[in-house]
C-alpha positions as CSV (number, residue, x, y, z in Angstrom):
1,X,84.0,67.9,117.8
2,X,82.3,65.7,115.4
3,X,82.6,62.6,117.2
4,X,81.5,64.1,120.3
5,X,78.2,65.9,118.9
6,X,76.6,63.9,115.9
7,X,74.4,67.3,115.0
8,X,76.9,69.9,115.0
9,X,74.5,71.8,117.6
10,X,74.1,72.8,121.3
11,X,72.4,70.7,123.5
12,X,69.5,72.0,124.8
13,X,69.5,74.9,122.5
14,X,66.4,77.6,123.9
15,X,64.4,79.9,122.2
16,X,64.5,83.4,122.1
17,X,63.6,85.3,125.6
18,X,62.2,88.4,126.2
19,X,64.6,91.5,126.3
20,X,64.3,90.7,130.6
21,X,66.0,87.5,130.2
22,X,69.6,86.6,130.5
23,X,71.6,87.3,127.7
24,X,71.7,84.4,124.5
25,X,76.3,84.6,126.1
26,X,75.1,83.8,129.2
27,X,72.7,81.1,127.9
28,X,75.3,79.2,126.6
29,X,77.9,79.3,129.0
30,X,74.7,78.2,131.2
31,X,74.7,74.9,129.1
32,X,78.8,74.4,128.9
33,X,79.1,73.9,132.3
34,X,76.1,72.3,133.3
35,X,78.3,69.8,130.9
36,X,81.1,70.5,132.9
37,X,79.6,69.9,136.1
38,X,77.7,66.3,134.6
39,X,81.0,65.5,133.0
40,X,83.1,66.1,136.2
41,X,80.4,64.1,138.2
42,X,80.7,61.1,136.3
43,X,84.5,61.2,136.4
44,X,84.7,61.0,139.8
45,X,85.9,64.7,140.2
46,X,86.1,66.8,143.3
47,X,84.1,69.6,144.3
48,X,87.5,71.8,144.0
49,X,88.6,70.2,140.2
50,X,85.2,70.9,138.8
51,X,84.7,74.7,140.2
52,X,88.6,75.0,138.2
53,X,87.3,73.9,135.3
54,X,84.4,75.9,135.4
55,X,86.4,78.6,136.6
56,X,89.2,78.2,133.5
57,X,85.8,77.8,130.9
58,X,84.8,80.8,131.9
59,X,88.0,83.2,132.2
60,X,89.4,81.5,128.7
61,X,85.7,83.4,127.1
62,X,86.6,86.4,128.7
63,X,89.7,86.9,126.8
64,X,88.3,85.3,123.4
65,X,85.2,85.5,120.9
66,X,82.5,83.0,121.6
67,X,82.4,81.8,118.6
68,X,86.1,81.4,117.9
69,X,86.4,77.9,119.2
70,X,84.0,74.8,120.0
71,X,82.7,75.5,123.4
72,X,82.7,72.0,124.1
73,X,86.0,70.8,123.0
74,X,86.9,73.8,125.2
75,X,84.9,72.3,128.1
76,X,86.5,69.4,127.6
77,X,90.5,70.9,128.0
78,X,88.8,72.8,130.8
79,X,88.1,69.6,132.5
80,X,91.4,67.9,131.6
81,X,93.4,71.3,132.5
82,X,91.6,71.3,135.8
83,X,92.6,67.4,136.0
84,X,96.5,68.9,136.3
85,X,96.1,71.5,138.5
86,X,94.4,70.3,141.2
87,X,96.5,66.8,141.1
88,X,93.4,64.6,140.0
89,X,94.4,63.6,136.6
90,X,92.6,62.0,134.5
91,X,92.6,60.5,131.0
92,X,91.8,62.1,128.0
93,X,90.1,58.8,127.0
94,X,87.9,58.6,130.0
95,X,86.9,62.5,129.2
96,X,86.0,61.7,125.4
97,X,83.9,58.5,126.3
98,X,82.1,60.3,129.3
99,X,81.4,63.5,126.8
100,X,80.2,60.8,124.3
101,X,77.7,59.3,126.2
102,X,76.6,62.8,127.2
103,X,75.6,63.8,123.8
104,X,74.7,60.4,122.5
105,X,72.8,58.3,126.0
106,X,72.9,54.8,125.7
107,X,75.8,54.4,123.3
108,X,79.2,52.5,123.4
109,X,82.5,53.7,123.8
110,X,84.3,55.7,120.9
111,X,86.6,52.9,118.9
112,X,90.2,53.8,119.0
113,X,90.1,55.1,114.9
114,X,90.8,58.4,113.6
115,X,87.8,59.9,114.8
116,X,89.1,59.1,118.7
117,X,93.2,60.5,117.9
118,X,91.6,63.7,116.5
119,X,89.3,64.4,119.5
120,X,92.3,63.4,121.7
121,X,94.9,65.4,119.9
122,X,92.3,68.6,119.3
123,X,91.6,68.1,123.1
124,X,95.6,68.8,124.2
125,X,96.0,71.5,121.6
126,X,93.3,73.1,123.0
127,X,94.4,72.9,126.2
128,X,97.7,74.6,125.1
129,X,96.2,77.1,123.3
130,X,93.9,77.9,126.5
131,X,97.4,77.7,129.1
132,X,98.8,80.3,126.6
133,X,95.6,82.5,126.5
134,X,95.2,82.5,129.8
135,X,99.1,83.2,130.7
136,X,99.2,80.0,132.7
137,X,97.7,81.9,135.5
138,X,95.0,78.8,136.4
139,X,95.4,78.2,139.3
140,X,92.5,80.1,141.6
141,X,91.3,80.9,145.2
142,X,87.9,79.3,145.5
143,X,85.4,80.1,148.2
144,X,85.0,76.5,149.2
145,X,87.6,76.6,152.5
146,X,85.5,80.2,153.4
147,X,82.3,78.7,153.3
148,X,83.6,75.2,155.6
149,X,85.2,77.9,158.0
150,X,81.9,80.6,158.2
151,X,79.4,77.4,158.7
152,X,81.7,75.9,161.3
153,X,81.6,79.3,163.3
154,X,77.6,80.0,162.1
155,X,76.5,76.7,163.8
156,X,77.9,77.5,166.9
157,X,76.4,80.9,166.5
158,X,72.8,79.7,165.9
159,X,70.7,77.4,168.2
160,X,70.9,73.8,168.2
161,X,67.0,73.2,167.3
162,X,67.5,76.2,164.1
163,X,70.8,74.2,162.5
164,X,69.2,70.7,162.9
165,X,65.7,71.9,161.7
166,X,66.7,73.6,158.7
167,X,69.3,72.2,155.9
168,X,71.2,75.5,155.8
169,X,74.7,74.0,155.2
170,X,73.6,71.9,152.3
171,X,71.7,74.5,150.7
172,X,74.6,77.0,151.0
173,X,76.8,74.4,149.0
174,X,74.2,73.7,146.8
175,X,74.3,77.5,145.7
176,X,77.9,77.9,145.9
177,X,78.1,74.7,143.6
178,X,75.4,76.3,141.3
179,X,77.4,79.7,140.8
180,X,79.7,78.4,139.0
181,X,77.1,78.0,136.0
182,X,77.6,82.1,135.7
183,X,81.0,83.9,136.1
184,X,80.5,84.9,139.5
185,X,84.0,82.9,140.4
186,X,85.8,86.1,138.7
187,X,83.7,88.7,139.2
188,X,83.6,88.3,143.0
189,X,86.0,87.8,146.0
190,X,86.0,84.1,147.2
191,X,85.4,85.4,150.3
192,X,82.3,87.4,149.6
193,X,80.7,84.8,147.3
194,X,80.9,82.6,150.5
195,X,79.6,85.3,152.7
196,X,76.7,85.8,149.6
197,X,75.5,82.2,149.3
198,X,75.1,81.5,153.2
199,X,73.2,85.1,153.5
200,X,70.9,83.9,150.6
201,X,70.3,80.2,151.9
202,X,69.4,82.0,155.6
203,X,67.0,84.4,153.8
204,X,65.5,81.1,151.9
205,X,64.7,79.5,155.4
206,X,63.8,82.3,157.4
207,X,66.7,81.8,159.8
208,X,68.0,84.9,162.3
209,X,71.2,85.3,163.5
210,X,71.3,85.6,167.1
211,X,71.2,89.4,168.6
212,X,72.0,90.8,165.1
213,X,69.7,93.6,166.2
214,X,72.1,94.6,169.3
215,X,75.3,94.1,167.2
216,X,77.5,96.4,166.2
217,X,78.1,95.4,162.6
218,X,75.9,92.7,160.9
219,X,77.0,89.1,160.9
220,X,78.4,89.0,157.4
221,X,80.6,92.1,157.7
222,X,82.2,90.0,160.9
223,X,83.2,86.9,158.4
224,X,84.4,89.7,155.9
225,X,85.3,93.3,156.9
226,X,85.3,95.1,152.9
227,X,82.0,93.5,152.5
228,X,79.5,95.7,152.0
229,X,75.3,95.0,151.2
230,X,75.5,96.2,147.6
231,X,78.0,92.9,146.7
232,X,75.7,90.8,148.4
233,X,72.7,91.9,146.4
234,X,74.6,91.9,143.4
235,X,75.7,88.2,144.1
236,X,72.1,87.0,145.5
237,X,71.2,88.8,141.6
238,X,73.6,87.1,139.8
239,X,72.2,83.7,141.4
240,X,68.5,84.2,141.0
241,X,69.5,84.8,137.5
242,X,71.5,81.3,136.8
243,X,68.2,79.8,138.5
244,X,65.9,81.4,136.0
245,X,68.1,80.1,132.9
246,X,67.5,76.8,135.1
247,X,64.0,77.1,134.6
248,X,64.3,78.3,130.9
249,X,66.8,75.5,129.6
250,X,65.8,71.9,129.1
């Protein structure tokens, strides 16, 4: 992806971590869709298209080596996949130029020479290749409708002056958004990662739900009955994780 990425390199490339930190795979996949998000932003994509093509980035590197393909040229097919299957399409061009000026701030537009048809063609091959990796199975439950539903009952739940006082609904989207930088979208029920990241942005803000103490299950098992305290830790985990690379990456 020459055109794309003028040093052959990762942007943002970290050094090495103690043994504690995340794992150099999860580094990188870190990076990709921090791309992916940016990318997605600046083309005008919806919550839903982006956490797809986060979602396809990550399950296409389950199934293959990471150093088998460019990650970004993947990201990219990711993004244009996603495009399809959530009916916001969107031109290849507009993809290139966006992940041109990415890599490269400040710059013009790719001309339309060889350089641009090779991106464009490598960027539908890839995304081929990935439909055929990935069995065309891509298209995914997300936790997005879950979390509208469980804040919708939550605020009538809590008391007025708690829901106004604290921004727990956008801090709960915020972390749901933010997942997606690790590959907690297939290693997790949508409905628990839902559950997970409006437990967590409670916890941040000190917020009690009303007569939990008298209740005969805790709120979260009520939104989902298999859930259990274990997944939620592991999730809450997970997350603190992804915000420590945060801190890590430039």
């Amino acid at each position: 992806m020459e055109a794309v990425r003028p040093d052959g390199g990762e942007r943002g490339t970290a050094a090495p971590r103690a043994e504690e930190r995340p794992v150099p795979e999860a580094r990188v996949h870190f990076r990709v869709t921090r791309f992916i998000m940016e990318a997605g932003v600046k083309l005008g994509m919806q919550s839903i298209p982006i956490a797809t093509a986060c979602t396809i980035y990550h399950k296409f590197f389950c199934e293959i080596n990471l150093d088998a393909y460019d990650l970004y040229l993947v990201a990219m097919s990711s993004i244009y996949l996603a495009g399809k299957v959530e009916e916001q399409h969107l031109r290849t061009r507009d993809i290139i130029n966006v992940s041109h000026r990415y890599f490269n701030p400040g710059s013009e537009p790719l001309e339309l020479d060889s350089r641009f048809w090779e991106l464009r063609d490598s960027i539908v091959q890839c995304e081929l290749l990935m439909l055929r990796v990935l069995r065309f199975q891509v298209s995914f439950q997300h936790p997005h409708k879950y979390l509208l539903h469980y804040l919708i009952s939550l605020k009538n739940w809590l008391n007025r002056y708690s829901w106004q006082r604290t921004p727990i609904s956008v801090t709960a989207w915020a972390l749901l958004r933010d997942s997606y930088h690790g590959g907690l979208c297939l290693r997790f029920q949508a409905q628990h990662l839902a559950v997970a990241v409006l437990y967590l942005a409670l916890q941040v803000y000190g917020v009690e739900v009303p007569a939990e103490g008298e209740a005969e299950k805790p709120w979260w098992q009520v939104f989902s009955d298999d859930l259990t305290k274990p997944i939620i830790d592991n999730i809450v985990s997970d997350l603190i994780q992804i915000y420590t690379m945060d801190t890590e990456i430039p």
